[in-house]
N, C-alpha and C positions, 0 to 999 in steps of 0.2 A: 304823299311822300314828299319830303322836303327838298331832297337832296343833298344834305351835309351828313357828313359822316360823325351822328355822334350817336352812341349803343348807351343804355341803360343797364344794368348788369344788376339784378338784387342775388344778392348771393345766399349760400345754400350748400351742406357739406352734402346734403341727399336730392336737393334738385333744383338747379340755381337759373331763374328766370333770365332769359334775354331778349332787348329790343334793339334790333339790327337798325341797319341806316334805310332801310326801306322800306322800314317800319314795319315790317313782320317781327312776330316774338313766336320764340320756342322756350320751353325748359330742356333744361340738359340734367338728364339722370344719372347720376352717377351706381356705377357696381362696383364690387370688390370693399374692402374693409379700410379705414384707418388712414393711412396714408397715399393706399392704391387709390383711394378716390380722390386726393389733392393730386395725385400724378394725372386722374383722369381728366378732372378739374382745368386744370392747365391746358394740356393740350387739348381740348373741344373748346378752350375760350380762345387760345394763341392764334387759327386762323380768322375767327369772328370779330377779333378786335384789331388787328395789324390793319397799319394805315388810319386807323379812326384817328379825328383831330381833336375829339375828346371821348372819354367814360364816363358813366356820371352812375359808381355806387351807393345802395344803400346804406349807410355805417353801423357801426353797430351798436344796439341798443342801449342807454344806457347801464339798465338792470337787468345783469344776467345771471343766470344759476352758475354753479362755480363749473359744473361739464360743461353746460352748454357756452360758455365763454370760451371756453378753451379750444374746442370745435370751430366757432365762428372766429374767435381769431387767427387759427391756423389758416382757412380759407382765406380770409382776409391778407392775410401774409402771404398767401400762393399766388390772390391776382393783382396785388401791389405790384408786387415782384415782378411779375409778370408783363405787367402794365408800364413797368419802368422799364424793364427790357427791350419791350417792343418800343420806347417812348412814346407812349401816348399818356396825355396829360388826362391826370383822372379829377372829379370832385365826390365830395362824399355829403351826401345828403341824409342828416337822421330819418329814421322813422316820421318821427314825430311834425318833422318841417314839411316831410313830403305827403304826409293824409293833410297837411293845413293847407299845402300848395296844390294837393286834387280836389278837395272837398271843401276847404273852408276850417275844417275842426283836424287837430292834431290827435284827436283822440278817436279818427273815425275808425270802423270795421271794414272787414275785405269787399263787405258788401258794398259798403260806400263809396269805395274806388272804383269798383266794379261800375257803376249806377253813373259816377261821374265821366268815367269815360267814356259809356255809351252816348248819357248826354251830350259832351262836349265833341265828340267824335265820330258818335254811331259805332264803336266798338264794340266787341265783345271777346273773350280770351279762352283759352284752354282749360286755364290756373289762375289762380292767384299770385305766382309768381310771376307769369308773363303782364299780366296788369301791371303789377307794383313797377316790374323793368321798363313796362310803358311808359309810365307814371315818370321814372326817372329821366328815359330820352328827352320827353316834352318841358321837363325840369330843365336840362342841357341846352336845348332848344332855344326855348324861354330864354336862357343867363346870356347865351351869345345875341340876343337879340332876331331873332328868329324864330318866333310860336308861332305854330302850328292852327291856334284859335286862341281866342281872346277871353281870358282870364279876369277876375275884379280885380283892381287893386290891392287890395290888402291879401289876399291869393298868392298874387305874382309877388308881394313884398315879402313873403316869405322867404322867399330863396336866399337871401343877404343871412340867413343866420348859419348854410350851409357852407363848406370849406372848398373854395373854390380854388383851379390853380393858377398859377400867375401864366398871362396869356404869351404864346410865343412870340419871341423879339423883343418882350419888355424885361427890362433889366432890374425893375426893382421890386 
């Protein structure tokens, strides 16, 4: 456990992984249809993230089918929002930047996240959702300068192509 308070969030209209500041991960399942589950959404993330001094989500993928876009950015727009509310500063990490920043390759499988965390960690997870929100804390971790374990280089240099936010009390 590190002790800073930064959550990994990979989001999810049906079951949206989370990695806490003390580094446990749960999925949050959501019930009810359509918009009941952004209401549900919301509130099971509003106590989980309040007070974090960062979130660090997955974004969303470049190519997506025209529903399933519309889905993930609804979500996407409920824990912004949300995230702004509470001010906590978020960054958004693609897919792609976060299998190259676990694995080495942007193109890996869930397996492969899986496999590196146990390596790097001794982990192992519920889901694949709570991996990936792993995945994302140690990303946050890593940016503030405080990893958890030591990464290669070109690993850790991945993270500069994610969108990170401007640190608090700096002005520009």
């Amino acid at each position: 456990m590190s002790g800073h308070r930064v959550v990994g969030l990979d989001l999810s209209m049906t079951a949206t992984g989370v990695a806490l500041w003390d580094g446990t991960t749960v999925t949050v399942k959501l019930k009810g249809t359509g918009d009941q589950r952004l209401i549900g959404l919301r509130d099971a993330l509003a106590y989980m993230v309040d007070g974090s001094e960062l979130a660090v989500i997955e974004d969303m993928p470049a190519r997506l089918q025209a529903n399933a876009a519309k889905a993930v950015g609804f979500v996407h727009g409920t824990v912004r929002t949300l995230l702004l509310d509470l001010r906590v500063p978020y960054a958004a990490v693609s897919p792609a930047t976060l299998k190259a920043y676990a694995t080495g390759k942007g193109n890996a499988d869930k397996t492969a996240m899986a496999i590196a965390a146990l390596k790097r960690a001794g982990l192992e997870f519920g889901d694949d959702n709570e991996c990936d929100a792993w995945w994302l804390r140690m990303a946050g971790l890593d940016w503030l300068g405080r990893p958890e374990f030591s990464l290669p280089a070109a690993q850790r240099d991945r993270l500069i192509k994610a969108t990170w936010p401007v640190p608090k009390g700096n002005p520009s």
